[in-house]
N, C-alpha and C positions, 0 to 999 in steps of 0.2 A: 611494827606498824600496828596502832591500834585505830578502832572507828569508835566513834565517842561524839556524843550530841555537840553544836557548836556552842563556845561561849565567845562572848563581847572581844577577845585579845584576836579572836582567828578573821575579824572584818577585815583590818587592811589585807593582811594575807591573800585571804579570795579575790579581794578589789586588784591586788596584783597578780594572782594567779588568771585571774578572768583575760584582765589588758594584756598579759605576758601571750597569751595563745596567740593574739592578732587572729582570731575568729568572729569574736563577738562586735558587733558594734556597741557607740556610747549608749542609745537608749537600750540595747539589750543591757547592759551591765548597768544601770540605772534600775530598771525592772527588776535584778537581780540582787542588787543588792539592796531593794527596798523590801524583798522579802527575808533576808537578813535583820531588817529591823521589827516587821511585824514578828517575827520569830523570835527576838530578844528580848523588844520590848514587850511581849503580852504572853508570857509562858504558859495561860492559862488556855489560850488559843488552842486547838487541834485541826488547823486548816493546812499547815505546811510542818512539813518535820525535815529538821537539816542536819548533817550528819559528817564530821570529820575524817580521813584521813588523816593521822597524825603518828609521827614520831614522837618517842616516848618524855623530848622538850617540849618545846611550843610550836614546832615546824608543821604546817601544812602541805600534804602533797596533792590532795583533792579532796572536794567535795561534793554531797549528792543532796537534792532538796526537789521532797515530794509531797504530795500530800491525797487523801481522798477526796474522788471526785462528788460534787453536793449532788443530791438527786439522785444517787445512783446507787446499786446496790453491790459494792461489793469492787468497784470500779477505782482506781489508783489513777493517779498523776504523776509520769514524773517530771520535773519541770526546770532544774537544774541539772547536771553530771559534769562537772571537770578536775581535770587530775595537771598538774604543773606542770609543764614541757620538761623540765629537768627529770623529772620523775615519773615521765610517760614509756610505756612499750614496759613494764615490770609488776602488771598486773593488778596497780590499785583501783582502777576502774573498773574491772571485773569483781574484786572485792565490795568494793559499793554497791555496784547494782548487787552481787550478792546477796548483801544486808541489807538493803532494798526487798526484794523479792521476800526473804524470809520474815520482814516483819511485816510486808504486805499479806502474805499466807495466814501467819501468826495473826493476825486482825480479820482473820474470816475473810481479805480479799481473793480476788479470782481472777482479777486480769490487769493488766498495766497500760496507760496509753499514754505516749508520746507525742511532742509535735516537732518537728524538722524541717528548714528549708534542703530546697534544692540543691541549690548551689555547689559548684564545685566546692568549696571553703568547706561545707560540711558533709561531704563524702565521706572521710574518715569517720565522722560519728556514725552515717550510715551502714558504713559496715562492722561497727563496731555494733551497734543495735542489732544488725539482721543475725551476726558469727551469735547472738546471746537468744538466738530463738524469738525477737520481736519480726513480725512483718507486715507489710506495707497493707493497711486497709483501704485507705483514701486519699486522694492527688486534689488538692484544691488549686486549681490553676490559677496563677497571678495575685495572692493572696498576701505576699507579702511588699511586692510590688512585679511590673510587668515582665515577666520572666523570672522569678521567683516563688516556687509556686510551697504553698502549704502540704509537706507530708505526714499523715498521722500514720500511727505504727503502734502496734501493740500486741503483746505478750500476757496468752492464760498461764498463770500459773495455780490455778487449782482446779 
């Protein structure tokens, strides 16, 4: 397994890795994969950086896509994280954030923030976040809709 920047053959991939979790809704993976295209289309950009899981073919297992936050000194986003259900619980998620972290550091960053619902559906991420040393800063109540509430979560690493 190697991680390696996205190219143009790994979109469908993610468009099915995304709908295969049955986590995400249509407008999240719309979001999603529009930052897929800003990141393709305009490599000259440094607003989001996206990052493969990949078998040594064409295979995706996950992907991560972050980027620094504007205005900030030192402040990360991560804004993407999924790994294929076929190819969950074997540790490429933890690889990504990895590579994550270390080029966050590597760029003079210092701390990582996240956003997460509620929801039972993404409890698993939550504890996937908190087991990797992120922790819950702020609870926006009703933020995503009424009883869904905004969690921001974030991780120094320097």
């Amino acid at each position: 397994m190697i991680i390696r920047s996205l190219v143009f053959q790994d979109k469908p991939k993610i468009l099915y890795l995304l709908q295969q979790r049955g986590v995400f809704n249509n407008d999240e993976i719309k979001v999603a994969m529009e930052l897929l295209d800003v990141y393709l289309n305009n490599p000259e950009r440094q607003d989001y950086y996206i990052f493969c899981a990949a078998d040594n073919g064409d295979g995706v297992a996950g992907y991560i896509c972050f980027g620094p936050n504007p205005m900030t000194e030192g402040c990360y986003d991560l804004y993407w994280i999924a790994v294929d259900q076929n190819s969950g619980r074997k540790g490429i998620g933890e690889k990504l954030l990895a590579y994550m972290e270390k080029f966050v550091i590597k760029n003079k960053g210092r701390c990582i923030y996240l956003d997460t619902s509620s929801t039972p559906a993404y409890a698993p991420a939550r504890l996937f976040y908190k087991k990797h040393g992120f922790k819950t800063v702020s609870i926006l109540k009703d933020f995503y809709r009424v009883g869904d509430h905004k969690m921001i979560l974030m991780k120094k690493v320097a």
